[in-house]
N, C-alpha and C positions, 0 to 999 in steps of 0.2 A: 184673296191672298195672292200675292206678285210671285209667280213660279220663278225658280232658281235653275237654271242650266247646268247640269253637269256634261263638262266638255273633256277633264285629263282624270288620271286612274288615281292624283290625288284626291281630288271632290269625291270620284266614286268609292272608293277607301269610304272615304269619310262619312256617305251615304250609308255605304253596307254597314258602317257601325251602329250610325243611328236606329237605322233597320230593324237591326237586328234586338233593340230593345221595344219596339213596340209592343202589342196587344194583336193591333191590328192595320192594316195599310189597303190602299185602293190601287188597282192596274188599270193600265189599258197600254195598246200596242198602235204604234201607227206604220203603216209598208207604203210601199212605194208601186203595189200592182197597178194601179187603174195608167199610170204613167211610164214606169221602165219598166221593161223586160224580165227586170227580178223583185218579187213583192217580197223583199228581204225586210225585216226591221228595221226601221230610220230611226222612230224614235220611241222611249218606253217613258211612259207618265206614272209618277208614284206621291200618289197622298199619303201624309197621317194626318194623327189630330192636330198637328200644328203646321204644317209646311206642304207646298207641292214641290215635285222637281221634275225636271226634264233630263231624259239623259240621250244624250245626242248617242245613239248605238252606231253608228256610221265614224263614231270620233272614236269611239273606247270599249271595247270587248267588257259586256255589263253580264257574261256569264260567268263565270270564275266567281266574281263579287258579289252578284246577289243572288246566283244557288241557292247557297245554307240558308238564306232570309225565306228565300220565296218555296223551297223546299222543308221547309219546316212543319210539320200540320200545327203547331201550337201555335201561330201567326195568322190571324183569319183576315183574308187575301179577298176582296171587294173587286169583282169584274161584272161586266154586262155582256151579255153574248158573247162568251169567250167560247166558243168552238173554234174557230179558225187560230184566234190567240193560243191556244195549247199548241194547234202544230207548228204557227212559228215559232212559239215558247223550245218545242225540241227541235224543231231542222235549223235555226237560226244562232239560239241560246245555247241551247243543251238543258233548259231547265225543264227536270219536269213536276207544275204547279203541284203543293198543297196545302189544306186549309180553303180550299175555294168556297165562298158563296156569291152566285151569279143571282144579280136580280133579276134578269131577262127571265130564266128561272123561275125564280119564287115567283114573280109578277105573273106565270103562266100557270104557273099551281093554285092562284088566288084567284082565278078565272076573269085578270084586268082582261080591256077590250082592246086597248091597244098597249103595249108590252114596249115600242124602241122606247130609249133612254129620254127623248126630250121628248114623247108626252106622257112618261111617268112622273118626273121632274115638274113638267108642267101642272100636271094633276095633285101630286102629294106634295110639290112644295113650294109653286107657285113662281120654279126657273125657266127662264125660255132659252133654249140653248141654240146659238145661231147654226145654218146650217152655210155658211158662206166660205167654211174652205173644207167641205165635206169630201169632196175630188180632188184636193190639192197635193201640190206633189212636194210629197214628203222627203223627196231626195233630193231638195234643192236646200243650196248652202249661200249663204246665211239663214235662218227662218227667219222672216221678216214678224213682227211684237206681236202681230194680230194673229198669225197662225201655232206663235206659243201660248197665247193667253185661250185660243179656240181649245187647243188640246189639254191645258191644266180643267177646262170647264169638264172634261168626259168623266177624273174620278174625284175633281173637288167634295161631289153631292151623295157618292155612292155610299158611304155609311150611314150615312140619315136616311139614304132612301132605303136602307136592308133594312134597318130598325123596324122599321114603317110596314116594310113585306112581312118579318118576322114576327110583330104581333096579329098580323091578321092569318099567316101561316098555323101560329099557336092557336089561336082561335078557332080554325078551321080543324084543327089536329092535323096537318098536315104538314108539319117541319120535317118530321121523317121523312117524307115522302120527297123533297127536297135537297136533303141531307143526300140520300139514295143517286137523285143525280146528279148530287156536285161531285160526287165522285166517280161516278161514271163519266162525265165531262172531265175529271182530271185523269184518267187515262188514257185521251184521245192523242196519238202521235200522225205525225206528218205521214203523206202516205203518197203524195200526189206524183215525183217524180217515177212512179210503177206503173202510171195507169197510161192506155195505148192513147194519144190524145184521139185518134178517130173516135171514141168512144162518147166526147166530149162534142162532138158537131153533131145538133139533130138532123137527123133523117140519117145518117150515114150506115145503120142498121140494115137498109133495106137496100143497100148498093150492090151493084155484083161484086164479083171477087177482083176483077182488073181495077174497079171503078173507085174500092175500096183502097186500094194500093196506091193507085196514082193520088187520090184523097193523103193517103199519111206522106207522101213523098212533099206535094204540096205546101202539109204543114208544117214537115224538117224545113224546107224551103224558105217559109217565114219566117220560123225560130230563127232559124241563121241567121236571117238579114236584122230581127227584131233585137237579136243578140249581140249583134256587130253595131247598132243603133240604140242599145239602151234604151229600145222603147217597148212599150207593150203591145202584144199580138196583136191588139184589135184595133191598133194605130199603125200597122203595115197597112194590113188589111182585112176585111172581116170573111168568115168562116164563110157565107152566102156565095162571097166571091170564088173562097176556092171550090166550094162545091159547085157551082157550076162550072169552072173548068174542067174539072171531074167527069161530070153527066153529060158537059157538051160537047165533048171531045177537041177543045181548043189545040189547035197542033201549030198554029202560024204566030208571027208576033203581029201580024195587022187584026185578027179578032182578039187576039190577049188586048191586045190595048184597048179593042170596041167594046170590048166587055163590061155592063152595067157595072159601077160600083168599083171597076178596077182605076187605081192609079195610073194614068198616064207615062210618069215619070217614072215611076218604076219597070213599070211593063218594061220600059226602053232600057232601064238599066241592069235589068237582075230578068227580064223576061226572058231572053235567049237561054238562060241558065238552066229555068227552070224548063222549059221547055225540051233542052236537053238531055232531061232527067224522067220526062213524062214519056219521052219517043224512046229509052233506053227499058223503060218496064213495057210500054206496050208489045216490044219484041221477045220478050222471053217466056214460054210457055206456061200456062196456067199454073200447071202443079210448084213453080217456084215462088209466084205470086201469094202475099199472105191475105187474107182477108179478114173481114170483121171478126174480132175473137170474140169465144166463145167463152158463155159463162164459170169464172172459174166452178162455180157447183150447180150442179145440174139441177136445174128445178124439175120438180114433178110433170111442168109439161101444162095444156092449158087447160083452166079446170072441168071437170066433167058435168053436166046439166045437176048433178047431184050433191056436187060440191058448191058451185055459186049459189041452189038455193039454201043452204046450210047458211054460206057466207052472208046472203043477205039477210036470212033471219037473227046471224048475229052482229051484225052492224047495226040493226033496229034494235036488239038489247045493248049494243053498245052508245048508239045515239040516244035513246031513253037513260042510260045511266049519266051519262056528259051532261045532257039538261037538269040532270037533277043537282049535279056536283057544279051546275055551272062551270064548265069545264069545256075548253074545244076538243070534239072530237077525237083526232088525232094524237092531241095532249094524252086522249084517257087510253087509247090504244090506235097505231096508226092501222092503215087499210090489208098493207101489204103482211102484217102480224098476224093479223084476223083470218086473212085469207089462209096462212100457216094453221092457224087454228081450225080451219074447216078443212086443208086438207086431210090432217091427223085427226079431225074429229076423236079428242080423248076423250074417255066416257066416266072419268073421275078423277076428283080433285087433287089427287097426287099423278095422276099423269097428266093432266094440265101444266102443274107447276115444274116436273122434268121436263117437258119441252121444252125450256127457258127462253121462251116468245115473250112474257112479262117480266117485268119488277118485280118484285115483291108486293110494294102496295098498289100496284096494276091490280096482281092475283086477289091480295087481300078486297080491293074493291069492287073488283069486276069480275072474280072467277064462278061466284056460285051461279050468276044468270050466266054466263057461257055455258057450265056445264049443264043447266036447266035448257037450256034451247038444245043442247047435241043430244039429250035425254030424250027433249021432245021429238025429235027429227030419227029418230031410230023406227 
C-alpha cells in the first residue's frame, strides 16, 4: 500500500479521527541520532487495516492529536523494540503509550533465534525488508520516495506478524507472561538528559579525579560545537580521542592536532578553546575537581567467596531452566538479578518474591529451583 504523508494539522486532524476508530494500529518512530546532534522525532509511521501514513513530526506537533488515540488501552498499539520509542514517545511527544504489544517481545518469549524485525518477517512471512536507508538521516527535507516507502515497510507487517507471535504465545501459555511486559515497557520515560555523560565513555571509571574532570570538560567541549553544527557527537569526534587527551596530558595545539583520530581542522579551529578549558581545571585544587560519580545506591560491595558460589550454583539452575523453556538466558532472569538474589539469599518463597528482582512469571517459573539451591547452600 502507497503511504500518505501527513505534512499540516489539517491531514493530522483528519488522521487522529480515523485513529481513533480503529481496533487496532501499528508504530514506529524514526530520530535523527546517528546524524544531528538531537535524535528528536522526524518522523512517526502509523498503520491500520487499510492505510499507512507518514507523519512528518518536524512539520506538525503530532502530540496534542494523537495522545487520546495512542493513550487509549482499548487501541492495541503494534511496535517492535520500542524501548527507546517510549522515551522519545514522552521527552519528544508527551505521549505516554498504551495497549502495547511489542513483537521483539513476544518473539523473545517464543524463544525465536533471531528476534530484529526483518528476520522475523523474513521467517513468518516470507518479507525481506531492505536495510538500505537504516542510517539515514531522517532530518533531511524532502524525504526522497524510497526513504518513505523504507519506513511505511517497519509497521505495514506488524499485525500479521503479532498474530503469528500470539498463537504460538497461547500455545506455550505464555501470553501472560508478555502481557507483563508490554506494560512494564509502557512505563519506560526518558531519562538520559540526568546521566553524567563521563559515565557513557568506557574506561573513564578507572580515571583519576583530575583525569575524570578534564574528560567531562572535553565532552561539554564537543556538545557545544556538535550543537552549534547539528551534528552528532561522534561526527565531531569520537570518545577514544578525547580520552586520550585526558590520559595524555595534551596541553599544546601542535600534539592536539598530532593526535590519532583527532581532526585536523578542528584542532585549529575550536582547539585553543578547549585547551583553554583543560589549563583552567588543571589549576584549581583537587578538592574543587568533581570526579567519577558515584553510584546513586550503594551496592553491597564485591561479592564474598560465599556468595559467588551461591551465585553460580544459581545460574546452572537458571541455565538448566532457559534450555528447558527454550528461553535465552537472560530472557528467563538476567545475571545482575541473580547475583541480587545470592546476595539476599531468601530462604522462602514469600521472600523471594518481596525482593521484587522477578516478574511474576519469572517467580512463577523459576522460583521453586532458586529457593531449592539457597536450601541446598545453607
Amino acid at each position: 500500500m502507497t503511504p500518505k504523508l501527513v505534512e499540516n494539522l489539517s491531514a493530522l486532524a483528519d488522521l487522529a479521527m480515523e485513529l481513533s476508530t480503529e481496533r487496532w494500529i501499528s508504530v514506529d518512530l524514526e530520530a535523527a541520532g546517528f546524524h544531528r546532534f538531537s535524535d528528536r522525532v522526524c518522523l512517526l509511521q502509523v498503520s491500520t487495516p487499510s492505510s499507512t501514513y507518514l507523519v512528518d513530526t518536524l512539520a506538525v506537533d503530532a502530540g496534542d492529536a494523537l495522545r487520546p488515540v495512542l493513550e487509549d488501552p482499548d487501541i492495541r498499539v503494534f511496535m517492535h523494540g520500542a524501548d527507546f520509542d517510549m522515551r522519545l514517545f514522552d521527552r519528544d511527544l508527551n505521549i505516554h503509550l498504551q495497549g502495547l504489544f511489542d513483537t521483539q517481545i513476544a518473539a523473545t518469549l517464543t524463544g525465536e533465534p533471531a528476534v530484529g524485525l526483518a528476520a522475523l518477517l523474513k521467517t513468518h512471512l516470507g518479507v525481506s525488508l531492505s536495510k538500505k536507508f537504516q542510517r539515514a538521516d531522517w532530518a533531511q527535507r524532502p524525504l526522497p520516495e524510497g526513504m518513505l516507502a523504507y519506513a511505511a515497510d517497519d509497521t505495514q507487517h506488524l499485525e500479521t506478524l503479532a498474530g503469528i507471535l500470539t498463537s504460538r504465545l497461547e500455545e506455550l501459555g505464555r501470553l501472560p507472561w508478555a502481557e507483563t511486559d508490554f506494560r512494564l515497557m509502557e512505563a519506560i520515560r526518558w531519562s538520559g538528559d540526568a546521566i553524567d555523560p563521563v559515565t557513557r565513555v568506557k574506561g573513564a571509571q578507572y580515571l583519576e579525579t583530575l583525569q575524570v574532570a578534564l574528560l567531562r570538560e572535553c565532552l561539554a567541549w564537543r556538545s557545544e560545537i556538535a550543537e552549534r553544527r547539528d551534528r552528532a557527537l561522534f561526527r565531531i569526534t569520537a570518545d577514544a580521542v578525547l580520552l586520550a587527551i585526558t590520559k595524555g596530558g595534551i596541553s599544546n595545539l601542535a600534539d592536539l592536532k598530532a593526535l590519532q583520530g583527532m581532526n585536523e581542522r578542528l584542532a585549529g579551529q575550536s582547539g585553543p578553546d578547549l585547551l583553554s578549558r583543560l589549563e583552567k581545571l588543571r589549576s584549581l585544587p583537587e578538592a574543587e575537581l568533581q570526579g567519577y560519580p558515584k553510584p546513586t545506591r550503594e551496592g553491597p560491595g564485591r561479592p564474598t567467596p560465599e556468595v559467588e558460589a551461591r551465585f553460580e550454583r544459581l545460574k546452572t539452575a537458571r541455565n538448566a531452566k532457559a534450555v528447558e523453556l527454550g528461553l535465552d538466558r537472560g530472557v528467563l532472569i538476567s545475571n545482575a538479578r541473580l547475583l541480587a538474589v545470592a546476595w539476599e539469599s531468601p530462604r522462602t518463597m514469600d521472600d523471594l518474591q518481596a525482593m521484587g528482582e522477578l516478574r511474576d512469571w519469572q517467580f512463577e517459573t523459576l522460583g521453586d529451583a532458586l529457593i531449592q539451591v539457597l536450601e541446598e547452600s545453607t
